[in-house]
C-alpha positions in Angstrom: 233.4 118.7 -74.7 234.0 121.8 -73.1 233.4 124.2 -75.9 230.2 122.2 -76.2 229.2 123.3 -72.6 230.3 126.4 -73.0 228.1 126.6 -76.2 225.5 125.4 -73.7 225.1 127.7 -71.5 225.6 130.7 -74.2 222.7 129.8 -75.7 221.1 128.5 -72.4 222.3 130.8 -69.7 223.9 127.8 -67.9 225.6 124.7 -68.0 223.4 121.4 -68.1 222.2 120.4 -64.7 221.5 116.8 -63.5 217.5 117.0 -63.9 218.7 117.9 -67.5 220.8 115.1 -68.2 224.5 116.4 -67.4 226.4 115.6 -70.1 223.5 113.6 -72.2 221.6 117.1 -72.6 224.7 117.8 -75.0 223.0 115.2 -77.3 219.8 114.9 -77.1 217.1 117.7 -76.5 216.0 117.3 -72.5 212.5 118.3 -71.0 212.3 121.4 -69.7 209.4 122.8 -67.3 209.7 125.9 -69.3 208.9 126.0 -72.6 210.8 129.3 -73.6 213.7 127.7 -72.4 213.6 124.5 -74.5 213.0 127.0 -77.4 217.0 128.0 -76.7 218.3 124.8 -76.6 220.2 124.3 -80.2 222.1 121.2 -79.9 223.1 118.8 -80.8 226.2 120.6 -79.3 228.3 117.4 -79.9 228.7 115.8 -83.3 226.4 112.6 -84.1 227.6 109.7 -83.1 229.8 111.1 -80.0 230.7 108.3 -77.0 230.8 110.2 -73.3 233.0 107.5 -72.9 236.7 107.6 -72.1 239.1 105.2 -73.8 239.0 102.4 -70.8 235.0 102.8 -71.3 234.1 104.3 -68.1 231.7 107.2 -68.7 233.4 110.7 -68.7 232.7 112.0 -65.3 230.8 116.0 -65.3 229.8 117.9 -62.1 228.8 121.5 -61.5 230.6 122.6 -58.7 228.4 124.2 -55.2 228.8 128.1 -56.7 227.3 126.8 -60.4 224.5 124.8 -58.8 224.0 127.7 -55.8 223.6 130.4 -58.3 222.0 128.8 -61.2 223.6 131.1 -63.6 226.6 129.3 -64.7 228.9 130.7 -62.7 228.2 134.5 -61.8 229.4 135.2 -58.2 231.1 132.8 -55.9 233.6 130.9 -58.2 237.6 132.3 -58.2 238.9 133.9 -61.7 240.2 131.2 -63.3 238.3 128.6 -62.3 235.9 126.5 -64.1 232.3 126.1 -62.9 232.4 122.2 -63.5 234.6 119.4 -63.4 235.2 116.9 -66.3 236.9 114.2 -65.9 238.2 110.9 -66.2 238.7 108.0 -63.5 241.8 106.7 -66.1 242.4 103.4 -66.2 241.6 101.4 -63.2 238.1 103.0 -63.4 238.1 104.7 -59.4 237.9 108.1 -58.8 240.2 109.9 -56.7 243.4 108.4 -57.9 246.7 109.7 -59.4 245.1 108.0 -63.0 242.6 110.1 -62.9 242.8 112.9 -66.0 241.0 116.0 -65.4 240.0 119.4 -66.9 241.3 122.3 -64.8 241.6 126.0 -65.4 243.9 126.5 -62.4 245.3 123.4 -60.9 248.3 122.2 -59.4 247.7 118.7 -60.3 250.2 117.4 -62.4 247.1 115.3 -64.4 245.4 118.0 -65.0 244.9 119.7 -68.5 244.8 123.2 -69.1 241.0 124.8 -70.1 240.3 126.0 -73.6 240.7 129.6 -73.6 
């Protein structure tokens, strides 16, 4: 899922917003005001038939964190080196967030749950 977002926002010049779906705009074409952007989009940037489900089928958790959303561009200016300009995630198991089940993709974390980012 993250090389698909980053794929995103290569070909879009950011990562998919909430108007545009989150992680569903990864799928399946969303609206956009501007026609020249909707030209850009080139998904699907997951293969067919892809679940944004987790094995205990909760729905994989994606946020853009304040600097991403601030900006608008994906990440320039604001975020640390290193870190990612979203959070995905996983509530694990019992299905609540915030709790030491919870599997998450970090670049730079020191939570031992935490996976490392694609490079």
């Amino acid at each position: 899922m993250a090389n698909a977002l980053d794929t995103y926002r290569l070909n879009l010049g950011h990562y998919p917003n909430e108007q545009e779906g989150g992680l569903d705009a990864l799928l399946k074409k969303p609206t956009f005001e501007n026609e020249r952007l909707g030209e850009k989009w080139q998904g699907p940037y997951l293969k067919p038939g892809t679940v944004l489900d987790d094995p205990w089928n909760n729905k994989i958790r994606y946020e853009l964190n304040d600097a991403t959303t601030s900006t608008g561009t994906g990440g320039a200016g604001g975020e640390s080196a290193g870190a990612l300009p979203y959070k995905l995630f996983s509530v694990g198991p019992d299905g609540q967030p915030d709790t030491d089940d919870d599997i998450k993709l970090a670049a730079d974390s020191n939570d031992p749950n935490s996976t490392s980012a694609p490079k």
